[in-house]
C-alpha positions in Angstrom: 0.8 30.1 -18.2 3.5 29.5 -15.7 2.9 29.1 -12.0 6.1 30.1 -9.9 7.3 27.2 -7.5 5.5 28.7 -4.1 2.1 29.3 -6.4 3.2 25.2 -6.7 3.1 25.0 -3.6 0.3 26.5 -2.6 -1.5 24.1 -4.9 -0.3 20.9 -3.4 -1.8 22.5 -0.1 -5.1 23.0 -1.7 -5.4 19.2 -2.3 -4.9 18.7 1.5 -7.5 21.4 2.0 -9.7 20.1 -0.4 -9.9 16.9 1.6 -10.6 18.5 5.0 -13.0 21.4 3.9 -16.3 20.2 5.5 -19.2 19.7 2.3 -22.6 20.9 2.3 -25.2 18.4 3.9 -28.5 20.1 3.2 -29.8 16.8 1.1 -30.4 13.8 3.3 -33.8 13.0 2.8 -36.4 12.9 6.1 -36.0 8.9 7.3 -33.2 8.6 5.1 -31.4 7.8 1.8 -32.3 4.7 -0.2 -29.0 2.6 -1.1 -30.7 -0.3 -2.5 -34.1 -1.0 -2.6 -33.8 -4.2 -5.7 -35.8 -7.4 -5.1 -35.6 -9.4 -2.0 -33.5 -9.0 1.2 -30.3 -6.9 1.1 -28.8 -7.1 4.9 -25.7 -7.4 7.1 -24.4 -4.1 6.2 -21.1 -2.4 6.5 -19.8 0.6 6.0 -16.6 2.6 5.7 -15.7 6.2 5.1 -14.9 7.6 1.9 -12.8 10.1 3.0 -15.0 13.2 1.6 -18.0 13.1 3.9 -19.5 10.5 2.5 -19.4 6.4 2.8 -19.0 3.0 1.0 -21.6 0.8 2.1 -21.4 -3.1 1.3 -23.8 -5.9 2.1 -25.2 -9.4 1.2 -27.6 -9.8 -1.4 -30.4 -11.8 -1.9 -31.9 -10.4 -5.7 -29.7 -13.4 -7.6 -31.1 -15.9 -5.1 -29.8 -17.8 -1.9 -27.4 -14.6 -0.9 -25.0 -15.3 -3.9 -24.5 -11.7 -4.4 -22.2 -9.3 -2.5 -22.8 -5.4 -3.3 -21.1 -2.1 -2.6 -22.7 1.7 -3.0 -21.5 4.9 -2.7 -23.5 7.6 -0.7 -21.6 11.1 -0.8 -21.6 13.7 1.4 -24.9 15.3 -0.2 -27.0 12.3 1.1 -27.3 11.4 -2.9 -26.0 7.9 -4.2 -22.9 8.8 -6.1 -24.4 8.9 -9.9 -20.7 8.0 -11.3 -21.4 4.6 -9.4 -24.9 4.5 -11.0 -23.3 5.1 -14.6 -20.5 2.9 -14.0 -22.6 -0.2 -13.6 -25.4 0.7 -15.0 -27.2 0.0 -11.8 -28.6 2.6 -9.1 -29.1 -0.6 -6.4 -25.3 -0.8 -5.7 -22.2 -2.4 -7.4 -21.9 -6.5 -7.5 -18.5 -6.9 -6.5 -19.3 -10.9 -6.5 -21.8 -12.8 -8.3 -20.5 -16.6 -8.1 -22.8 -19.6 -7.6 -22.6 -20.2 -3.5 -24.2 -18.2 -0.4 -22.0 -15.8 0.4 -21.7 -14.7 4.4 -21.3 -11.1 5.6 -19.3 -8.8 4.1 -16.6 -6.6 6.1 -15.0 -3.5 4.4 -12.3 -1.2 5.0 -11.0 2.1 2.8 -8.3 1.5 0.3 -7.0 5.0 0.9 -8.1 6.4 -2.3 -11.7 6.9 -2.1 -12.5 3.1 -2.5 -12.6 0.1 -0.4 -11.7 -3.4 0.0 -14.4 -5.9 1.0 -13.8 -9.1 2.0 -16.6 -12.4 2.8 -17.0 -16.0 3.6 -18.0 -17.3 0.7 -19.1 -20.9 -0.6 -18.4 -21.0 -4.2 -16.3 -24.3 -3.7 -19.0 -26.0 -1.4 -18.6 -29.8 -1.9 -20.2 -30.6 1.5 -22.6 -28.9 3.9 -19.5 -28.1 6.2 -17.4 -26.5 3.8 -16.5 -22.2 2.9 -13.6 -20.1 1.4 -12.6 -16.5 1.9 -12.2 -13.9 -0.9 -12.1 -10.6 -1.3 -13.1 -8.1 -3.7 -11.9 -3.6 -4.3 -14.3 -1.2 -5.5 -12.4 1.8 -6.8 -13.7 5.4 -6.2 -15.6 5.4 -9.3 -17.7 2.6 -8.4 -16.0 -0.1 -10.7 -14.1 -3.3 -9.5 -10.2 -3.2 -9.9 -9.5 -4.4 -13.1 -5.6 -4.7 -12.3 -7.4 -6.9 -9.5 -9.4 -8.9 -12.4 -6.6 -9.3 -14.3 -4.3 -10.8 -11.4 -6.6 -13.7 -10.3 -8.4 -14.0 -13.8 -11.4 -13.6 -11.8 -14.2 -11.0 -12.0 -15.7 -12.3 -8.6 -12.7 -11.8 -6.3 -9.6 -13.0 -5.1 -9.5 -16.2 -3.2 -7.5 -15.7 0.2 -8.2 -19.0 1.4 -9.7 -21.9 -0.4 -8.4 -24.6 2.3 -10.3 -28.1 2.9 -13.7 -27.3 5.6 -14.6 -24.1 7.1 -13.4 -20.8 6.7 -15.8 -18.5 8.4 -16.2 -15.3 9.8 -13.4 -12.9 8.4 -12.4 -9.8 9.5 -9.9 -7.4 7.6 -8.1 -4.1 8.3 -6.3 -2.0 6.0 -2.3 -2.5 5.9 -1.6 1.5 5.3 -0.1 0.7 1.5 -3.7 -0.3 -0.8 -3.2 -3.5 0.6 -5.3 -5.5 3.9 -4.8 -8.4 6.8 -7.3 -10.7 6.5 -8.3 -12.6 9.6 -11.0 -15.9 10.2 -12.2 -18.8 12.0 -10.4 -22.1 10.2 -11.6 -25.4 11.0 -9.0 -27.2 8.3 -7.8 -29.3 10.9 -10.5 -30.9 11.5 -10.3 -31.4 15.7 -10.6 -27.9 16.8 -11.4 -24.1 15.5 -8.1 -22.1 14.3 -7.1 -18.7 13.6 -5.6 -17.9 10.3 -4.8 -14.8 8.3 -3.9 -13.6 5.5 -1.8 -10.3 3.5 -3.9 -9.0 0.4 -1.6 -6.6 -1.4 -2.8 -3.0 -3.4 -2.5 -5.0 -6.6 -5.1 -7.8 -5.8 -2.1 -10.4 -5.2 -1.9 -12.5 -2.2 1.5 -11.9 -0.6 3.9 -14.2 -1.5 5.8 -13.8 1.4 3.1 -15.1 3.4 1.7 -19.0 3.3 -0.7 -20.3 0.4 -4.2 -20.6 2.4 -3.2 -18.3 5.2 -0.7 -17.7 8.3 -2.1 -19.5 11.5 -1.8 -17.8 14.3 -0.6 -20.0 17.7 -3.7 -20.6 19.7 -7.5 -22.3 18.8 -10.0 -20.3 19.2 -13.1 -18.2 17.3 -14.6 -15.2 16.2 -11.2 -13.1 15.8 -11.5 -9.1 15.4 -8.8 -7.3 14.4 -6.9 -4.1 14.6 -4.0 -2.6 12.5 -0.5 -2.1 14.8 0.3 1.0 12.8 3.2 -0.5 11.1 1.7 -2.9 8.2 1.0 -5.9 10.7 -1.9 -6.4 12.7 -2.9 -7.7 16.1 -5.3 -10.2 16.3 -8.0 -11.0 19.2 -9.8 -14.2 19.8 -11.9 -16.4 22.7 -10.4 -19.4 23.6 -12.8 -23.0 22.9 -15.5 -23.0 24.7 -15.7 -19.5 25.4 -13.1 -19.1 28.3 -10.4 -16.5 28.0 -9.4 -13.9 25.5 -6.6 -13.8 23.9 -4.0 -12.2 21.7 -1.2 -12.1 19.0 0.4 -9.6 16.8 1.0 -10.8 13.0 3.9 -8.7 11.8 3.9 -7.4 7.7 6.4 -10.0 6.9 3.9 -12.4 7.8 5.5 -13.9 10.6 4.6 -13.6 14.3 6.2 -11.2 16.4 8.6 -13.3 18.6 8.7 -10.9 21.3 4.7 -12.1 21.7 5.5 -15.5 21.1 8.8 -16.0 23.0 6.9 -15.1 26.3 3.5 -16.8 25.0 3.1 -19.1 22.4 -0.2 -19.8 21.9 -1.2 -15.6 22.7 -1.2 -13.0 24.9 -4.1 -14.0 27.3 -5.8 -10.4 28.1 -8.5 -12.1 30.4 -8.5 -16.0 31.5 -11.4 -17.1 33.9 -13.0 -20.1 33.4 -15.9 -18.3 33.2 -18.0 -17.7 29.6 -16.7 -14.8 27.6 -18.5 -13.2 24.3 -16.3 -12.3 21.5 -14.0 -9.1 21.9 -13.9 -6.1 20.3 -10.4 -4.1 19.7 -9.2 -1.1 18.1 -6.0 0.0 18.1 -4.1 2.3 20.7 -2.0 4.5 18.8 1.3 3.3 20.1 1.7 -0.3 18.5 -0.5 -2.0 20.5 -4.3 -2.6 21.0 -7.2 -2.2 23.5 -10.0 -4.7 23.5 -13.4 -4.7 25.4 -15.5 -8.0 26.3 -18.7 -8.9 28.1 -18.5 -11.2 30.4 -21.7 -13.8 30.2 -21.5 -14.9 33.6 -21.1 -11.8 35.7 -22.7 -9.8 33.0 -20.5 -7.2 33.1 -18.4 -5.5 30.9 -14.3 -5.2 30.9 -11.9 -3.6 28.9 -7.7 -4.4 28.7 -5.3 -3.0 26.9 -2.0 -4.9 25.2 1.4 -2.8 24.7 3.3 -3.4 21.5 5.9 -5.7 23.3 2.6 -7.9 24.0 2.3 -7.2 27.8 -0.5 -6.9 29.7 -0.8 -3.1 30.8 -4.1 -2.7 33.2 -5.8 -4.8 35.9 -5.0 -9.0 35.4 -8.6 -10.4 33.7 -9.4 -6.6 32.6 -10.9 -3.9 34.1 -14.5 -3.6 35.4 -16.4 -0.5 33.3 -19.4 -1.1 35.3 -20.8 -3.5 38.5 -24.5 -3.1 38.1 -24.8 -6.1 36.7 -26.8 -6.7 33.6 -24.4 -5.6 30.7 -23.7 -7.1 27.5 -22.7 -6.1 23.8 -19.8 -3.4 23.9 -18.5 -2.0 21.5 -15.5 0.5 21.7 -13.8 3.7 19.6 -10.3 4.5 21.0 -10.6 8.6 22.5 -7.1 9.7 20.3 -5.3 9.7 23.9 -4.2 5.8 24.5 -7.8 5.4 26.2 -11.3 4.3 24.9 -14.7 5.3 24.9 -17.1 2.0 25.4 -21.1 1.8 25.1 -23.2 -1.4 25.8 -26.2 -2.7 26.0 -27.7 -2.3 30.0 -30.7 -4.0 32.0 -29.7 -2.6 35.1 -33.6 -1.3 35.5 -34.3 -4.7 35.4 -37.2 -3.8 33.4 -35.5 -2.9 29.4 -32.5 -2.4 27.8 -30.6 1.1 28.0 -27.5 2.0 26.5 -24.8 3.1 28.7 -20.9 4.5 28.2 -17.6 4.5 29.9 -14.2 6.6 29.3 -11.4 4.2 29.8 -7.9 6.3 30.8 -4.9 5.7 28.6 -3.6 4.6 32.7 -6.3 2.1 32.9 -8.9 4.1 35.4 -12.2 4.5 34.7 -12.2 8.6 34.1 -13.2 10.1 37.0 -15.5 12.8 35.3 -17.7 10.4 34.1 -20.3 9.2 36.1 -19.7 5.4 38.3 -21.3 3.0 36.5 -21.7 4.6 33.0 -23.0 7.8 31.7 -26.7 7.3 30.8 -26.7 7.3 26.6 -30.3 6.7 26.2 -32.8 5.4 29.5 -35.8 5.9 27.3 -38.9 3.5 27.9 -38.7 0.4 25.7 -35.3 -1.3 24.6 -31.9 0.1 23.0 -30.0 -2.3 21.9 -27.7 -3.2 18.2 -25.1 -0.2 19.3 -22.6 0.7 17.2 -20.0 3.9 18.0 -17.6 6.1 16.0 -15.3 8.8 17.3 -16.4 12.2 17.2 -12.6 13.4 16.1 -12.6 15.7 19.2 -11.9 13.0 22.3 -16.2 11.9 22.2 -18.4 9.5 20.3 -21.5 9.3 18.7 -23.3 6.0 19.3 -26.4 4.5 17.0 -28.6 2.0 17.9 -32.0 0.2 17.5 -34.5 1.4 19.5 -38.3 0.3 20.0 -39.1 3.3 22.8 -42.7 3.4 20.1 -44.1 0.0 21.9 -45.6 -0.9 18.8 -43.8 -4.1 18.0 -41.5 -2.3 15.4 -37.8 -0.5 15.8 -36.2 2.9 14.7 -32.6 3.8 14.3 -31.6 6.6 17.1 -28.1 8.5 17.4 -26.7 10.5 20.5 -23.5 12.2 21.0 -21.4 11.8 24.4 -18.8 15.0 24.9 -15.4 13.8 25.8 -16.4 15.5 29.4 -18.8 12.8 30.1 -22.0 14.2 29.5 -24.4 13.9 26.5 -24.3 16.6 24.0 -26.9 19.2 25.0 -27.4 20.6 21.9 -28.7 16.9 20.8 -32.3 15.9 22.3 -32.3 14.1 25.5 -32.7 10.3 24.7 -30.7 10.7 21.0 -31.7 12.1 17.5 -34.3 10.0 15.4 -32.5 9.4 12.4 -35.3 7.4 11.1 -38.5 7.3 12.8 -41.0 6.4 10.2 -42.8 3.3 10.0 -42.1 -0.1 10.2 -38.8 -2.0 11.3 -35.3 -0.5 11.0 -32.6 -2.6 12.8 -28.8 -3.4 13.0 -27.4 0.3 12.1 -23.8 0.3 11.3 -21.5 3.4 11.5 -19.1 5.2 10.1 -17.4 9.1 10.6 -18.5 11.6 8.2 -15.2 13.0 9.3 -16.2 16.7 10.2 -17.1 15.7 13.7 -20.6 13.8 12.9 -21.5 10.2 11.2 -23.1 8.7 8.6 -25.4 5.6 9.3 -27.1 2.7 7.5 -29.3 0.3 8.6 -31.3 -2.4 7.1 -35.6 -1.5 6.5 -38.3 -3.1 6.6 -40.4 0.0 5.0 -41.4 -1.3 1.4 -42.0 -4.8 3.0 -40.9 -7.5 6.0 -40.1 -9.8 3.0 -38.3 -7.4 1.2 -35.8 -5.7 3.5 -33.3 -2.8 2.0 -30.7 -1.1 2.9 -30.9 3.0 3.9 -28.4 5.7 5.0 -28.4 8.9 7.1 -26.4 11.4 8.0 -26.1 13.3 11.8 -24.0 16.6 12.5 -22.0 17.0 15.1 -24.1 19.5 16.2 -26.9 16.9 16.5 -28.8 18.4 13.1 -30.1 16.7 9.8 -31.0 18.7 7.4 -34.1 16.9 5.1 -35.6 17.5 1.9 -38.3 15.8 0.6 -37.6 12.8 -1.7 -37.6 13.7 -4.9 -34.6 14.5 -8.1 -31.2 14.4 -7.1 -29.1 17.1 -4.7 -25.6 18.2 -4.9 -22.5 19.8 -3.3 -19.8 20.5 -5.1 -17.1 18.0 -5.2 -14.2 16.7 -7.7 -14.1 13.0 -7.2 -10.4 11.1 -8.0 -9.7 10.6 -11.6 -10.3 7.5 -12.9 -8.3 5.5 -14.1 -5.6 6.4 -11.4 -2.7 5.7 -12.8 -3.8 6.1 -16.1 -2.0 5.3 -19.2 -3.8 6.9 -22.1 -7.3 8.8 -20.6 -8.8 9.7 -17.8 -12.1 10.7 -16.9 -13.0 14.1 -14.2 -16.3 13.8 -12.6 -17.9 16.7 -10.6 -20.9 18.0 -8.9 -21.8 21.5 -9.5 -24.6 22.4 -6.6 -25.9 25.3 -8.5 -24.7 26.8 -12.1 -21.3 28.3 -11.9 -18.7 29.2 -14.2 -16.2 26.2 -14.0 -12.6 25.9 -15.5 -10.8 22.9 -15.4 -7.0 22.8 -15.7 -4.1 20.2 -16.0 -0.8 21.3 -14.4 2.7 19.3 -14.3 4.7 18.8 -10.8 6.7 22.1 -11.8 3.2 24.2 -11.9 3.5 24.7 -15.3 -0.4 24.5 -17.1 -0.6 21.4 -19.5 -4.0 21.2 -20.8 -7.1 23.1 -20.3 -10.1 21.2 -20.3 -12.8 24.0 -19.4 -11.9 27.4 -20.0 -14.6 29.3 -17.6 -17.8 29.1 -19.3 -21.2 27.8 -17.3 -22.3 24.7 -16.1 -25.6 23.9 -15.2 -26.2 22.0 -11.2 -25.7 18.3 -11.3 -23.0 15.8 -12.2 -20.1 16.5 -14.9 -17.8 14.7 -16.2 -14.6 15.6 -18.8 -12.2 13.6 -20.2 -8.4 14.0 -20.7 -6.6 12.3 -23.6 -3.0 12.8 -22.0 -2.7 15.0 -24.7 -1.7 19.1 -23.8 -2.8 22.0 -25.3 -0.4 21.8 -27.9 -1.5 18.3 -28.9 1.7 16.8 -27.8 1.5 13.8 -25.6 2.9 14.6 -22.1 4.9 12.5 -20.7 4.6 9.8 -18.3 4.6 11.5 -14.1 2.5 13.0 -11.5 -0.4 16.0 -12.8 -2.3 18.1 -10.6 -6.0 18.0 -12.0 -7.8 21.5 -10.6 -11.4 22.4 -10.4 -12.7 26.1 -10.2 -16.4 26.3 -9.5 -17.1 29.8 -8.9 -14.9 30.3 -6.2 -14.5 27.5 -4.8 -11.3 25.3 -6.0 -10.5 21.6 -5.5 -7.3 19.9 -6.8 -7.0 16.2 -7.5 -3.7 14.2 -8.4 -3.0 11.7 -11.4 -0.6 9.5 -12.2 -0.5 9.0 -15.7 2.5 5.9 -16.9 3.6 5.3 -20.5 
């Protein structure tokens, strides 16, 4: 068989369509989808998208004792917990991506680009003192193993060391660098006399970058509780509060690992976005899709919330100090998702009522005005009785948001996890109920949800749960539409869509493994074709599979049992009719 060059390239389209065509999502369970549920507490989860519907959640573990564990799972876009995961470590309660002697402090995530993630944490393996942490950092490939090319570069199954400086490295934050790799960012107290900003480049293949210092790049300027955002170009820009709490500022790390001196020449020590004297809570920032960044704040004093945004060149671009979402008074806790168009969407935390908390939103203008369609003051998210609060928002791909957040509107001393979707219009969806979507309602505490885009216009959302006991907290999952709809079934055996996940190992140099789900039995043919379309090896020639999880292996061999040779091979999937088409890299 012999595919003509356009049949080639209609098959290098499919693999773009095959990552945009929307899954099924008819098997979330009622209340939601157990990620881990092992002994002891599991909390401070992230999460990140896997790019298929579904998400890679990560967390701190308590199971080993004193939070020395630091986990991953996979959730696909079925609402089941990816079973290759399960297989690969022999574990359905999540992946240990470190299990070194030492507490280990919150993990943050971000994708890899290829269906995994990178994770990184504080981490206290090298404790020699009450006052002392490192940072590392840890990738989970698609399959649900840790990067062995990462294992072998550091010699270490429990992560790569980004910082093991003398005292306190603390509260990292990490963004991905667009090439496998990430920026690293924390709190460094190695001087000893006051808190620093450092950072470091992690690079696809588990190595520090050399081009950038041992133990970290400082960036000019003491201060805390960085965030950080990606400047679109392999560098990063970098947000921070000044000691003591007064003034936010900014720098921009470029890839090299040097600081921009365009930023620098005209401030040294950072861009200052907002400098009262007054008490600021750390920022928030996402990117603006032009090089630069737009970062939100509360302010403690006036309790109100303000938003700036910072060009590429570093200059300030909207009111001096920031400008004012909201003057009621009595707002704290923003968080922001930038609207596609150089603007932002903002939610917070509101006790303008003077009697709970709400949760309100803003649309920010790519000029710096508060939209004028939106309503003065904030658009009313949820004003139900009892208090919102813990939100968390993610772009609804189409210029809105969906925001999640702990609510406790049941006044019995517990919490549930809500969602609600605001239209780019400034109005709450209608098709969602008024006061959000229970995403889990059922007894007992849920709290601190965390979100992530399912990318077809809803999210996915875990939180941590109290359900199985207050002693014995876990870690759950749901997923909301963008129509505002979950679709349950009742806890039981597992549920499927189809979906081809990435061949793994990816490059390969001998075998690879294909894993798919079937979501009812179909006649399936697998096939191996060369960049030229020509067909290589066929795996499965057509005959039925019955529903659930497959997975074939290819020896590198073709049908002739000639090894092929080293290049790029287009791995396609034919489930009745559907077809999805993965790529592998196989190197001699």
């Amino acid at each position: 068989m012999f595919l003509r060059r356009e049949n080639l390239v209609a098959l290098v389209v499919a693999v773009s369509l095959a990552a945009n065509a929307q899954p099924c999502h008819a098997q979330w369970p009622v209340n939601g989808v157990p990620l881990c549920t092992a002994a002891y507490n599991q909390i401070h989860q992230t999460m990140v998208t896997d790019g298929a519907g579904g998400a890679i959640v990560t967390w701190m573990d308590e199971r080993s004792g004193d939070y020395r564990g630091t986990y991953a799972q996979h959730v696909l876009a079925s609402g089941a917990v990816d079973p290759v995961w399960t297989a690969a470590n022999g574990n359905a309660d999540g992946t240990p991506l470190c299990m070194a002697a030492g507490g280990k402090g919150p993990p943050m995530i971000v994708t890899d680009g290829a269906g995994g993630a990178i994770v990184t944490w504080q981490d206290g393996r090298n404790v020699n003192g009450d006052y002392n942490s490192d940072i590392y950092a840890q990738h989970v490939r698609a399959w649900g193993a840790v990067d062995s090319v990462w294992t072998a570069e550091n010699g270490n199954a429990n992560g790569t060391p980004l910082c093991t400086a003398a005292s306190l490295q603390a509260e990292p934050m990490i963004v991905t660098d667009g090439a496998g790799g990430a920026i690293v960012t924390w709190t460094d107290f190695r001087s000893g006399l006051s808190y620093e900003i450092y950072a470091q480049h992690l690079l696809a293949s588990g190595a520090v970058d050399p081009a950038w210092p041992v133990d970290g790049r400082r960036v000019p300027g003491g201060g805390n509780t960085p965030m950080i955002a990606t400047d679109g170009d392999g560098g990063a820009i970098v947000t921070w509060v000044n000691p003591y709490g007064a003034g936010i500022y900014a720098q921009h790390l470029l890839a090299s690992g040097t600081m921009d001196s365009v930023w620098t020449n005209a401030n040294a020590n950072g861009t200052p976005l907002c400098t009262p004297t007054e008490y600021q809570v750390p920022a928030m920032i996402v990117e603006d899709g032009s090089g630069g960044a737009i970062v939100t704040w509360a302010d403690q004093w006036a309790s109100r919330i303000y938003v700036q945004r910072v060009n590429a060149a570093g200059v300030v671009q909207w009111t001096p100090d920031g400008v004012a979402l909201c003057t009621a008074g009595g707002q704290s806790s923003p968080t922001i998702v930038p609207n596609g168009a150089g603007g932002a969407i903002v939610t917070w935390m509101d006790y303008r009522s003077g009697t709970n908390y709400d949760l309100y939103a803003q649309h920010l203008l790519a000029s710096g005005a508060v939209d004028p369609a939106w309503p003065t003051n904030g658009l009313g998210v949820c004003t139900a009785v009892g208090d919102q609060y813990s939100p968390m928002i993610v772009t609804d791909g189409a210029g809105g948001a969906i925001a999640t957040w702990q609510d406790s509107r049941s006044m019995d001393n517990t919490s549930n996890i809500y969602a609600q979707h605001v239209l780019a219009l400034g109005a709450v969806d209608p098709a969602w109920p008024v006061n959000g979507r229970g995403l889990c309602t059922g007894a007992s505490t849920q709290q601190y949800p965390t979100i992530a885009t399912d990318g077809f216009g809803g999210a996915i959302v875990a939180w941590q749960d109290e359900r199985n006991s207050s002693v014995n907290i876990d870690v759950y999952a749901q997923r909301v539409s963008g129509s505002g709809g979950i679709t349950a079934v009742a806890l039981g055996g597992p549920s499927y869509s189809f979906a081809v996940r990435a061949p793994h190992p990816n490059p390969a140099t001998s075998q690879a493994t294909i894993s798919f789900d079937l979501a009812s039995p179909q006649p399936v043919s697998v096939r191996v074709f060369d960049v030229e379309g020509r067909l290589v090896r066929t795996l499965a020639a057509g005959g039925e599979l019955p529903t659930g999880s497959h997975s074939l292996r290819w020896n590198g061999a073709s049908d002739s049992g000639a090894l092929a040779p080293a290049g790029i091979y287009f791995i396609r999937v034919s489930a009745g009719r559907a077809v999805q088409t993965r790529r592998l890299a196989i190197i001699r």
